[in-house]
C-alpha positions in Angstrom: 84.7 95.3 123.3 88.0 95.4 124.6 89.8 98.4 123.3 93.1 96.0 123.4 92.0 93.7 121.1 90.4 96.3 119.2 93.6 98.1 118.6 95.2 94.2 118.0 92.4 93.9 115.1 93.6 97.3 113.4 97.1 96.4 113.2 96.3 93.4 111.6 94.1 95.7 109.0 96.9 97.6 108.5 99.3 94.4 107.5 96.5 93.6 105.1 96.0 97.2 104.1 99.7 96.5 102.9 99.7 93.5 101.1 100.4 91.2 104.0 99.2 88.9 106.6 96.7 90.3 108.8 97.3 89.3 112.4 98.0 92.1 114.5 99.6 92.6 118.3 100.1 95.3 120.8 102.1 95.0 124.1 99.9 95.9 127.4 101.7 97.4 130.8 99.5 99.0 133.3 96.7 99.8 131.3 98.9 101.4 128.1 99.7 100.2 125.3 103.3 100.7 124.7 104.2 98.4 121.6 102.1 97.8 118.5 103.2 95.5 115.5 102.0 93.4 112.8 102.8 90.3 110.7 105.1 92.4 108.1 106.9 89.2 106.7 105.9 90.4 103.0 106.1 93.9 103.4 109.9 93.7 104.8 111.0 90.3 103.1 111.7 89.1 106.5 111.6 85.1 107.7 110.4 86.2 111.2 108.5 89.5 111.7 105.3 87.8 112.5 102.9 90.5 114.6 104.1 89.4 117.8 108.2 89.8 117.0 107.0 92.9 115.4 104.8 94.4 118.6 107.6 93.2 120.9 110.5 94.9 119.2 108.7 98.1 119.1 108.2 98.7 122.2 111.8 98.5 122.3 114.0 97.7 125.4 112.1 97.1 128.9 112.6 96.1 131.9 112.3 92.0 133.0 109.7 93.5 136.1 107.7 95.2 133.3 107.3 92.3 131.1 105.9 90.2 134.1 103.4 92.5 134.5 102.5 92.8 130.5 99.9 91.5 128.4 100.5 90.4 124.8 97.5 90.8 122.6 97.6 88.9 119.3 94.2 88.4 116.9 95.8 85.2 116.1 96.8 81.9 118.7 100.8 82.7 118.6 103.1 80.6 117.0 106.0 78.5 118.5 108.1 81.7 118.1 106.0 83.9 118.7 105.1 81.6 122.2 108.8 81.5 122.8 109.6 84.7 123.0 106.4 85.3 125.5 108.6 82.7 127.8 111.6 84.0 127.0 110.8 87.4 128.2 108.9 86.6 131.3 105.1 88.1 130.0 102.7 86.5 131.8 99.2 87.3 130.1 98.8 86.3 126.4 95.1 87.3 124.8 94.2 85.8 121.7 91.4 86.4 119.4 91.1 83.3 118.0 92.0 80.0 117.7 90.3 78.7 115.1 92.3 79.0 112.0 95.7 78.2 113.5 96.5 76.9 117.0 99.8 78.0 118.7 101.1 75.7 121.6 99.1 76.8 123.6 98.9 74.4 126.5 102.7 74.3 126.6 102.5 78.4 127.1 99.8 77.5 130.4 102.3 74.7 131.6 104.7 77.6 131.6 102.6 79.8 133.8 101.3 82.0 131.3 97.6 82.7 131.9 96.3 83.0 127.9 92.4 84.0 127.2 91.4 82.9 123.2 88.0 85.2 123.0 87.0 83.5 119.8 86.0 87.3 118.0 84.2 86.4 115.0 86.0 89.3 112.9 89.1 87.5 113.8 88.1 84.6 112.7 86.9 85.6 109.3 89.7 88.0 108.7 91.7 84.8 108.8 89.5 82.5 107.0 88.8 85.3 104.0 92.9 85.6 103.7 93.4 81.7 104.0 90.9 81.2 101.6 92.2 83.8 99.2 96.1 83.7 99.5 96.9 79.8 100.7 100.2 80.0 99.7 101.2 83.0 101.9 99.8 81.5 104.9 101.4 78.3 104.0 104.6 79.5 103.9 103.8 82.2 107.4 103.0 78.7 109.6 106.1 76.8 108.0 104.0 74.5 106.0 
């Protein structure tokens, strides 16, 4: 298993753990991890602190060079924001646990030059399907629908 993902997965625990939207993200740079985050759009009242925004803005201020050389790891396919800040900031290497559930844009990121991997883990499948199922609503309202 990767140890990546892995960590990914327990942030998104952790968002659950507080009442919100498990999807989880950490921010890869030569083998570290140096930002984690997850979907915390309940927990803070925000409109845009999916995992992603969340991983990205706490690994705080880097470098244009070290983002090139980054990979995002998200349990979920990102989002169109989530996707544009990926572009935005130049990382080249999104992993995604699944696709299933919810499918960012995800050939526009790899027209881009982004090389993404969706490894289809089964837990981040049904972690999603279980909180679809169970709060339709919140998800709803976290993809803009």
């Amino acid at each position: 298993m990767d140890r990546f993902l892995e960590a990914a997965i327990e942030e998104a625990k952790k968002g659950l753990a507080e009442g919100g939207i498990p999807i989880g993200s950490v921010l890869v740079i030569d083998g570290e991890i140096v930002g984690r985050g997850h979907n915390r759009r309940v927990q803070q009242g925000s409109a845009t602190l999916h995992a992603e925004i969340d991983c990205i803005e706490s690994a705080g201020r880097i470098k244009a060079a070290d983002y090139r050389r980054a990979t995002l790891y998200s349990t979920l396919s990102p989002c169109d924001m989530c996707s544009g800040a990926v572009l935005l900031y130049g990382i080249g290497n999104v992993v995604a646990g699944e696709n299933r559930t919810f499918q960012g844009p995800e050939d526009y990121l790899r027209s881009r030059g982004v090389q993404l991997t969706v490894v289809d883990d089964r837990r981040c499948v049904a972690m999603m399907q279980q909180f679809i199922e169970n709060a339709p609503e919140l998800w709803n309202e976290d993809i803009g629908e």
